[in-house]
N, CA, C and O atoms as CSV, one atom per row, in Angstrom:
chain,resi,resn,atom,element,x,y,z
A,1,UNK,N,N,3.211,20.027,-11.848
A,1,UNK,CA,C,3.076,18.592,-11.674
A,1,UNK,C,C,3.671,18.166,-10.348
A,1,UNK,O,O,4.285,18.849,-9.528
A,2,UNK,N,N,3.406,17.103,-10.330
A,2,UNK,CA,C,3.652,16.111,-8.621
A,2,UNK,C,C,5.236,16.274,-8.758
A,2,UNK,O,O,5.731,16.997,-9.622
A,3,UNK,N,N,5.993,15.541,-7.831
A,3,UNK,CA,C,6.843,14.970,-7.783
A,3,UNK,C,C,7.288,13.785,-7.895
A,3,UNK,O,O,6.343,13.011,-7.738
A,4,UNK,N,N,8.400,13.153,-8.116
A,4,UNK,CA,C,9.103,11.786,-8.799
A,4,UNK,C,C,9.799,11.308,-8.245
A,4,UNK,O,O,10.848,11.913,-8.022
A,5,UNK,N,N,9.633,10.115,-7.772
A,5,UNK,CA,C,10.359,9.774,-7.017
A,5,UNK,C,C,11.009,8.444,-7.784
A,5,UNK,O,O,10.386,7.414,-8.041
A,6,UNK,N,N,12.518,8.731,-8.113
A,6,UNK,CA,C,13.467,7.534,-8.959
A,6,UNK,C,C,14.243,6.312,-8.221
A,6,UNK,O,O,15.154,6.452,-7.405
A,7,UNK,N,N,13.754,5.224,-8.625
A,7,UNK,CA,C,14.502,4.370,-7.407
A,7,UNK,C,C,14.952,3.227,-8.604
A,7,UNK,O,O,14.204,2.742,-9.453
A,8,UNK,N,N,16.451,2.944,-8.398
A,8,UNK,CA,C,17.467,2.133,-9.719
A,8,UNK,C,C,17.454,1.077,-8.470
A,8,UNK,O,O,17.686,1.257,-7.275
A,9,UNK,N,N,17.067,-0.177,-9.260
A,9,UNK,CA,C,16.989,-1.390,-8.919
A,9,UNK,C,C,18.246,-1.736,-9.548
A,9,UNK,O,O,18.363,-1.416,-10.731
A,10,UNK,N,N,19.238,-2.348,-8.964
A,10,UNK,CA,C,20.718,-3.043,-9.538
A,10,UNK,C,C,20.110,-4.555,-9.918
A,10,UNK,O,O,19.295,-5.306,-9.382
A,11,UNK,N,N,21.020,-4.610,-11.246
A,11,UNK,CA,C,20.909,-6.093,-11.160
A,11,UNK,C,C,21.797,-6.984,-11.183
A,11,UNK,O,O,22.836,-6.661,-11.760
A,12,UNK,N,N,21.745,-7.973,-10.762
A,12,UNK,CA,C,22.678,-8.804,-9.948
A,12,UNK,C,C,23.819,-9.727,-10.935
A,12,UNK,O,O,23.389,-10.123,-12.018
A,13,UNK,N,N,24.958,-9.991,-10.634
A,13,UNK,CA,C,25.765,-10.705,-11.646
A,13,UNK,C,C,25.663,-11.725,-12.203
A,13,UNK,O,O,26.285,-12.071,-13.208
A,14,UNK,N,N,24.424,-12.657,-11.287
A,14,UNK,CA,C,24.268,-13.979,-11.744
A,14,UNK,C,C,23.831,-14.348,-13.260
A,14,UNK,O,O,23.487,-13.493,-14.076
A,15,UNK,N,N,23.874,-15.336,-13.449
A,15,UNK,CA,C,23.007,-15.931,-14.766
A,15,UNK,C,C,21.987,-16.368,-14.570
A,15,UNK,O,O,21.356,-16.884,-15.492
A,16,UNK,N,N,21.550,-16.310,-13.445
A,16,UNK,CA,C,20.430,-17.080,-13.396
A,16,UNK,C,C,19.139,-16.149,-13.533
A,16,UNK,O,O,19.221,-15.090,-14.156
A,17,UNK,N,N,17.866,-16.590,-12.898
A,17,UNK,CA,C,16.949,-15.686,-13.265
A,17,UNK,C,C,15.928,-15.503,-11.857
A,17,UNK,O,O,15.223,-16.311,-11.251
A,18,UNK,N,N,16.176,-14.243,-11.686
A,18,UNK,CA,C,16.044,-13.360,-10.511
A,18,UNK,C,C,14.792,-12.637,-10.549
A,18,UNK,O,O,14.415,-12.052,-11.564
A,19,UNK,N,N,14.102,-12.665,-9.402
A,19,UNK,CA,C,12.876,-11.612,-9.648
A,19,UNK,C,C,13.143,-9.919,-8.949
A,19,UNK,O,O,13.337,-9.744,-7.746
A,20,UNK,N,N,13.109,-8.987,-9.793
A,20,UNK,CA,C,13.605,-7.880,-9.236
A,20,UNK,C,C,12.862,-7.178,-8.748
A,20,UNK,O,O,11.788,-7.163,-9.349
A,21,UNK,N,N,12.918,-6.411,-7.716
A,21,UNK,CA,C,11.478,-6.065,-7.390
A,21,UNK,C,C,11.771,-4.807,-7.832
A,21,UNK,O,O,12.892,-4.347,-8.049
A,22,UNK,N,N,10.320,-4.075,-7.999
A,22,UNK,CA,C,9.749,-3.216,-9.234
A,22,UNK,C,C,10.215,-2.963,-10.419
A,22,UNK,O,O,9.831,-2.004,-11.089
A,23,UNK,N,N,11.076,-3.788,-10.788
A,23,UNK,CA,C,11.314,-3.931,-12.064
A,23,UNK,C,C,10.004,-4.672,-13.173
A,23,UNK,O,O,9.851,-4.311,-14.340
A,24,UNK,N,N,9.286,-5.597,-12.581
A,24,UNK,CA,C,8.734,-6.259,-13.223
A,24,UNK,C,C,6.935,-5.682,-12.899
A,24,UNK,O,O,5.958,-6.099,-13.521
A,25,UNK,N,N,6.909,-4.745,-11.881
A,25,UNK,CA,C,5.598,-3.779,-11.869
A,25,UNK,C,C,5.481,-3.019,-13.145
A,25,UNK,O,O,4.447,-2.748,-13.757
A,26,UNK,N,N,6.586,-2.751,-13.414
A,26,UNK,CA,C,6.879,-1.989,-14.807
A,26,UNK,C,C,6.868,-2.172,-16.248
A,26,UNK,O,O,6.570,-1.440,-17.192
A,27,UNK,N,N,7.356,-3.580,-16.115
A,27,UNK,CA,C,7.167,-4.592,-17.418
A,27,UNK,C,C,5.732,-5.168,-17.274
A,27,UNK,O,O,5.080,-4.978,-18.301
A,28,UNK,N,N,5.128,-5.747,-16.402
A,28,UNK,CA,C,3.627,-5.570,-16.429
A,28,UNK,C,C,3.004,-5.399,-16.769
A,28,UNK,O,O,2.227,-6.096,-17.421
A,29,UNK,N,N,2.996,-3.314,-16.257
A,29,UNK,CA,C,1.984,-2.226,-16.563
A,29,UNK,C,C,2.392,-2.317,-18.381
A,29,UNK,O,O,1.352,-2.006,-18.962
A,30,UNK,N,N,3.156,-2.529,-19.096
A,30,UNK,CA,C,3.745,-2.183,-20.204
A,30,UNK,C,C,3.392,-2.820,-21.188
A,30,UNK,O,O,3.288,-2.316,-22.306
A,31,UNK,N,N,3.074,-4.442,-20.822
A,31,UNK,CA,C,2.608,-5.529,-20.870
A,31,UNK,C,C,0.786,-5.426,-21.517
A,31,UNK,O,O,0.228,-5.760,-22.563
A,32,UNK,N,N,0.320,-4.729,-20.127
A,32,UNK,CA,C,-1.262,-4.540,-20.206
A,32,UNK,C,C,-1.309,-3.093,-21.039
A,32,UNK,O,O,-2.412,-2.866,-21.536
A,33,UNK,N,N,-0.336,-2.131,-21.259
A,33,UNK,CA,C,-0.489,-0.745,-22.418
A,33,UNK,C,C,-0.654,-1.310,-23.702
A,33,UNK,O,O,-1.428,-0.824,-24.526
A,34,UNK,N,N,0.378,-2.815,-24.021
A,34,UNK,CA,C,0.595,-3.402,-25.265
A,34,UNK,C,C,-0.729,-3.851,-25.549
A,34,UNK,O,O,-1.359,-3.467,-26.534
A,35,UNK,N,N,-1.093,-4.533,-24.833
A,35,UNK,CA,C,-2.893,-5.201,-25.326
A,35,UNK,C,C,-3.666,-3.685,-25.999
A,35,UNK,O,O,-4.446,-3.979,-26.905
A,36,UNK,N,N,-3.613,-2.658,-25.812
A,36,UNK,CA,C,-4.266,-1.697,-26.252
A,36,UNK,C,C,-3.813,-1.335,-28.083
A,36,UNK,O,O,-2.749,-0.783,-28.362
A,37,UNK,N,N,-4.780,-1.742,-29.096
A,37,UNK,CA,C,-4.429,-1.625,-29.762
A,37,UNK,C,C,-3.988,-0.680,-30.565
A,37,UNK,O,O,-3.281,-0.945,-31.537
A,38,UNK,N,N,-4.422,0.750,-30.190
A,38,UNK,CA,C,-3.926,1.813,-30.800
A,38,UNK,C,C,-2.839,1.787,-30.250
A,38,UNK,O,O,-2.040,1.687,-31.181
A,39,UNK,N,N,-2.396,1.808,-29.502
A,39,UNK,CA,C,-0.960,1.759,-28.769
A,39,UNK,C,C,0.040,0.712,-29.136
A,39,UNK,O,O,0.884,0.295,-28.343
A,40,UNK,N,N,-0.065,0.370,-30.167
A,40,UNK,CA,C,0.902,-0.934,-30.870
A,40,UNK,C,C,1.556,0.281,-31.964
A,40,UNK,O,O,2.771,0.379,-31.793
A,41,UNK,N,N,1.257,0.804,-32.565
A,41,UNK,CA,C,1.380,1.355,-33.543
A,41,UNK,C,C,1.496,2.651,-33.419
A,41,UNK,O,O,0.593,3.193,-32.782
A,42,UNK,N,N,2.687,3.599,-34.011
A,42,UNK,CA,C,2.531,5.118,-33.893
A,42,UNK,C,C,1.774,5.677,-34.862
A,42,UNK,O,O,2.218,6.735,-35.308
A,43,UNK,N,N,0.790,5.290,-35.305
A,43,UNK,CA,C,-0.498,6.274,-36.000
A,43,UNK,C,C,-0.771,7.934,-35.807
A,43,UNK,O,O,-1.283,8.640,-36.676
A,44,UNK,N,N,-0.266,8.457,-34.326
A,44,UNK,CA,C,-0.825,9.544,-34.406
A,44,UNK,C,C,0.308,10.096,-35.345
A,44,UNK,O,O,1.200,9.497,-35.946
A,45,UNK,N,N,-0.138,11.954,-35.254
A,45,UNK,CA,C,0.597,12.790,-35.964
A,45,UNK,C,C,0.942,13.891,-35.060
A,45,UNK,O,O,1.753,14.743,-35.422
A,46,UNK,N,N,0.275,13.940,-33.690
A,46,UNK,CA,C,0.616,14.797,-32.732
A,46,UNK,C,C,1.085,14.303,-31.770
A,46,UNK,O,O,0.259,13.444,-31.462
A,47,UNK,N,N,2.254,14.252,-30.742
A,47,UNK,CA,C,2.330,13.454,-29.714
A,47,UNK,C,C,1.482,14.090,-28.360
A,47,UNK,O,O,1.846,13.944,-27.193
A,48,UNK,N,N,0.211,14.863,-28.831
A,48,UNK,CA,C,-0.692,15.449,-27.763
A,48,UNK,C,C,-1.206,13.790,-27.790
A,48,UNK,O,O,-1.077,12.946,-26.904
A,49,UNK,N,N,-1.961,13.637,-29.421
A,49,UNK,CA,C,-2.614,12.000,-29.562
A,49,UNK,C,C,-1.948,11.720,-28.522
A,49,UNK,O,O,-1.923,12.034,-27.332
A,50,UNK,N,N,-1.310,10.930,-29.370
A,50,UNK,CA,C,-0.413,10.152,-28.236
A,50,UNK,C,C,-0.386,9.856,-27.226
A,50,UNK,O,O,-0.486,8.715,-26.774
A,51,UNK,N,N,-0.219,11.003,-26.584
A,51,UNK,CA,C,-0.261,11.035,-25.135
A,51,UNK,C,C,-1.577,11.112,-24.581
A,51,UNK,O,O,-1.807,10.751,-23.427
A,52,UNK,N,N,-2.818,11.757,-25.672
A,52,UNK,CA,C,-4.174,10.955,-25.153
A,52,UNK,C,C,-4.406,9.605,-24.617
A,52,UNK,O,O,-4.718,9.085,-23.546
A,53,UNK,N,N,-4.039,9.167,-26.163
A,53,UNK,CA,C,-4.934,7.913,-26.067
A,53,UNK,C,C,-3.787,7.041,-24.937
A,53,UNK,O,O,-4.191,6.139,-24.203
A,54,UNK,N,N,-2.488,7.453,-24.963
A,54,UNK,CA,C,-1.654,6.656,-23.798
A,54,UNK,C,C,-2.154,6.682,-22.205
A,54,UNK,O,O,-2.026,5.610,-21.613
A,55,UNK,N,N,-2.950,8.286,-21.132
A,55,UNK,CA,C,-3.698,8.218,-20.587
A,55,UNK,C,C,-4.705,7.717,-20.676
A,55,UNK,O,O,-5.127,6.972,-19.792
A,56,UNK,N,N,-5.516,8.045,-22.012
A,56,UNK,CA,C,-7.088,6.924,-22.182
A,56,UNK,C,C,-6.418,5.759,-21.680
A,56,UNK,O,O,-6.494,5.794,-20.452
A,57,UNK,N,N,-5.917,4.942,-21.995
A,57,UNK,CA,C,-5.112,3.373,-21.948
A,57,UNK,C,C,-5.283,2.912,-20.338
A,57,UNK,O,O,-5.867,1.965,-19.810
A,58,UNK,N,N,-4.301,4.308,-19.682
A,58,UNK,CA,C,-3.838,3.855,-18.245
A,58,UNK,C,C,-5.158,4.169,-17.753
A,58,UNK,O,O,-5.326,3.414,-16.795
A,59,UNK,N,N,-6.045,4.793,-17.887
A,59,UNK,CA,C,-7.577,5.016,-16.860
A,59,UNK,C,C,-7.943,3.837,-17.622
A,59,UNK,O,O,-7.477,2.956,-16.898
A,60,UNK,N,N,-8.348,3.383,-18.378
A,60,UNK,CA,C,-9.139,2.168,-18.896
A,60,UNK,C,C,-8.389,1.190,-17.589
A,60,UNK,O,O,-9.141,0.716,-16.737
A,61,UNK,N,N,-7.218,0.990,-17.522
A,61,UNK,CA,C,-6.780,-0.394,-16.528
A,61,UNK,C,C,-6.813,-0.276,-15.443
A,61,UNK,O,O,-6.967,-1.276,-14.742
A,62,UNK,N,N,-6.678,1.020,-14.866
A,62,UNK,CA,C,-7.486,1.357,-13.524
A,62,UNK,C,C,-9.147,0.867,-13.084
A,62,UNK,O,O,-9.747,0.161,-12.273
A,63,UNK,N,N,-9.422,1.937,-14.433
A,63,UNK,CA,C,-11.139,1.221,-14.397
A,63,UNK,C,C,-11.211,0.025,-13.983
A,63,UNK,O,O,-11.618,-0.168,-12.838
A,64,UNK,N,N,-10.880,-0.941,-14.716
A,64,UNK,CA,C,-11.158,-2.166,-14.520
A,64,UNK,C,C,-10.426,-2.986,-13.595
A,64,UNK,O,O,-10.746,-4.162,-13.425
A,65,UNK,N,N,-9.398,-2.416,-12.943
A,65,UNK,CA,C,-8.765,-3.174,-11.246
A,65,UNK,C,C,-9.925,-2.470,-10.869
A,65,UNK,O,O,-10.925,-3.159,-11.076
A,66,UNK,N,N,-10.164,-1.419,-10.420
A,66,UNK,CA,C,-11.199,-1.245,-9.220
A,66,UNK,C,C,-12.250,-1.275,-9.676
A,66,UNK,O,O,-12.834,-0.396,-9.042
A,67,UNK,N,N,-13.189,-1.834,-10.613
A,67,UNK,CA,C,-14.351,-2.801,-10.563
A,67,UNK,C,C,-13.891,-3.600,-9.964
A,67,UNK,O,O,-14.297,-3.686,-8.805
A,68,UNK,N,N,-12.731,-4.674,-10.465
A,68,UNK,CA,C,-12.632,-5.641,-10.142
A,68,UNK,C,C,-12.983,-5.974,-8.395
A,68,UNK,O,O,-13.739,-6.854,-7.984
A,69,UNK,N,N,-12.294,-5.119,-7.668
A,69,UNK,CA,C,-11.843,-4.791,-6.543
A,69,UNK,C,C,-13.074,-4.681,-5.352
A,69,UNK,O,O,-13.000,-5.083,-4.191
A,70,UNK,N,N,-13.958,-4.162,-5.865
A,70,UNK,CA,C,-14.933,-3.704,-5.505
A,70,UNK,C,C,-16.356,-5.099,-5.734
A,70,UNK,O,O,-17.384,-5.024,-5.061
A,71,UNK,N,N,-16.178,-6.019,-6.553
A,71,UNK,CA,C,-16.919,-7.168,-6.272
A,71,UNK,C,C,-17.073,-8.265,-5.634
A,71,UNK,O,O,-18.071,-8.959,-5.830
């Protein structure tokens, strides 16, 4: 496999409410996995499933940014 590259976003002491950057690319993407309804629920019995239909998920939202992208 590729390589990984880990980058820790600190977060800040305030109370207030801060936009962090790539923190919220992450909550997002996580965001648009949740709309997938097999993916609400641990139904499988293999975590191969799993980890199918979790790739099926992420190419489905690709798919559809680059249609989008492309019109």
């Amino acid at each position: 496999c590729g390589q990984v590259n880990l980058e820790i976003v600190k977060r800040s002491d305030l109370h207030k409410f801060v936009v962090l950057p790539k923190r919220w690319i992450v909550e997002r993407t996580i965001g648009w996995l949740n709309r997938c309804r097999r993916l609400a629920k641990d139904w499988e019995c293999l975590n191969r499933s799993a980890l199918a239909f979790l790739r099926w998920a992420s190419v489905r939202i690709m798919v559809r940014r680059l249609c989008q992208t492309i019109k």
